[in-house]
C-alpha positions as CSV (number, residue, x, y, z in Angstrom):
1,X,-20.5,12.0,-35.1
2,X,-19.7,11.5,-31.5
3,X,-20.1,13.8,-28.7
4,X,-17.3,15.4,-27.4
5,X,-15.5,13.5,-24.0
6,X,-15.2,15.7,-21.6
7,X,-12.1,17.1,-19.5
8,X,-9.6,16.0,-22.2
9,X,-5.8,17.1,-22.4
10,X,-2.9,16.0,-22.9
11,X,-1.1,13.3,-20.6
12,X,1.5,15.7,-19.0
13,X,-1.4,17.9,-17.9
14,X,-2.5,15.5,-15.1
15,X,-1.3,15.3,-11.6
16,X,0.5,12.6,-10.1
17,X,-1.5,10.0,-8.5
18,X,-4.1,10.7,-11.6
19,X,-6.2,7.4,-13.2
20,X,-7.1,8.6,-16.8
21,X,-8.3,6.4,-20.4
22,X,-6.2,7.6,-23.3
23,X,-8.7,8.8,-25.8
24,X,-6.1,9.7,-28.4
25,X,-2.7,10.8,-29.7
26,X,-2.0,13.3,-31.4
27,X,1.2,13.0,-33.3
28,X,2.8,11.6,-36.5
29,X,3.1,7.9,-37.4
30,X,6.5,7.7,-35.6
31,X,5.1,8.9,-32.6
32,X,2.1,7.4,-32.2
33,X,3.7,3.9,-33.1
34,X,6.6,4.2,-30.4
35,X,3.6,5.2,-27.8
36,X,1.4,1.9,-29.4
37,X,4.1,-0.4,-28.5
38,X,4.4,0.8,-25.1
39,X,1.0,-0.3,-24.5
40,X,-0.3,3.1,-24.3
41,X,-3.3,3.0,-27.1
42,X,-6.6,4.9,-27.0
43,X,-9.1,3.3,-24.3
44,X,-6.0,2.2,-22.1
45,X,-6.1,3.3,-18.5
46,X,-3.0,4.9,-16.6
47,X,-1.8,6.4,-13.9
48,X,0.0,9.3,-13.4
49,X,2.8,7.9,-11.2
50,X,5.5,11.2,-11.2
51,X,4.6,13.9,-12.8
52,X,7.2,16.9,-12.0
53,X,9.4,19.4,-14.0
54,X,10.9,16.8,-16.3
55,X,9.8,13.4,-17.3
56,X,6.0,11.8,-17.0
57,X,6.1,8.5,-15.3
58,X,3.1,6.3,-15.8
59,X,1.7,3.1,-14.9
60,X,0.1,1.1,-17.5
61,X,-0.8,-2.8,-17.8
62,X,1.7,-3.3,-15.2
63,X,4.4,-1.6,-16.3
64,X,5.7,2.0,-15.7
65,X,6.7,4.2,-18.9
66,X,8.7,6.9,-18.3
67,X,7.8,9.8,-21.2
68,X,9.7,12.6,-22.0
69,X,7.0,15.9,-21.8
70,X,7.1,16.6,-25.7
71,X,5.8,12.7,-26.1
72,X,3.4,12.7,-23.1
73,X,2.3,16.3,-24.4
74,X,0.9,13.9,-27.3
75,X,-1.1,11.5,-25.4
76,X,-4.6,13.0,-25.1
77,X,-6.4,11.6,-22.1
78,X,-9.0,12.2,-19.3
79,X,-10.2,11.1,-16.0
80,X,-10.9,7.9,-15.6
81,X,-14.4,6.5,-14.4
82,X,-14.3,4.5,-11.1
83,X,-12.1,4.4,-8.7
84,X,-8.4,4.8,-9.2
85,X,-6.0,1.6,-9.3
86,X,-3.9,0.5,-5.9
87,X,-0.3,2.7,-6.6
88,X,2.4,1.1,-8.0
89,X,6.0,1.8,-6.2
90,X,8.7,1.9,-8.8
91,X,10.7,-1.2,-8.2
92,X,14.0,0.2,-8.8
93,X,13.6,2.8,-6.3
94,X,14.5,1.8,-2.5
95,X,13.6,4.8,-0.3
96,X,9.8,3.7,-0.1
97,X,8.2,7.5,-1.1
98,X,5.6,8.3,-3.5
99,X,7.3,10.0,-6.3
């Protein structure tokens, strides 16, 4: 038996600017296959790009996912060792800001 990880919660839970490892998701086949062939899969590490009041945008294998909260409620995760990855800008957005 392993020992529990520390500090872990669901995606949607983090703040923006956030580097966490998925350790696991917890949903049904459908869910967990939609979120596998996003690239997000248990020992991937994101980052929390925009996490506000409505979706959960995150940056993984360079890419950014946007996930609705009931989805990124699913993906269990928590911090990630090291330091955090250089952010990302959103390349469809022009004004610049980190959101």
């Amino acid at each position: 038996m392993q020992p529990p990880i520390p500090d872990v919660r669901p995606l949607c839970d983090f703040p923006s600017g956030a580097a966490v490892t998925i350790t696991a998701i917890d949903g049904g086949a459908r869910a967990r296959c939609r979120l596998c062939a996003m690239g997000l899969t248990p020992g991937s590490r994101v980052v929390v790009n925009n996490n506000g009041c409505g979706a959960c945008l995150v940056r993984v294998r360079d890419t950014t996912v946007t996930l609705g909260r009931g989805l990124a409620g699913k993906v269990m995760a928590c911090p990630a060792d090291g330091p955090a990855p250089a952010f990302l800008p959103d390349p469809a957005c022009q004004c610049g800001e980190r959101h």
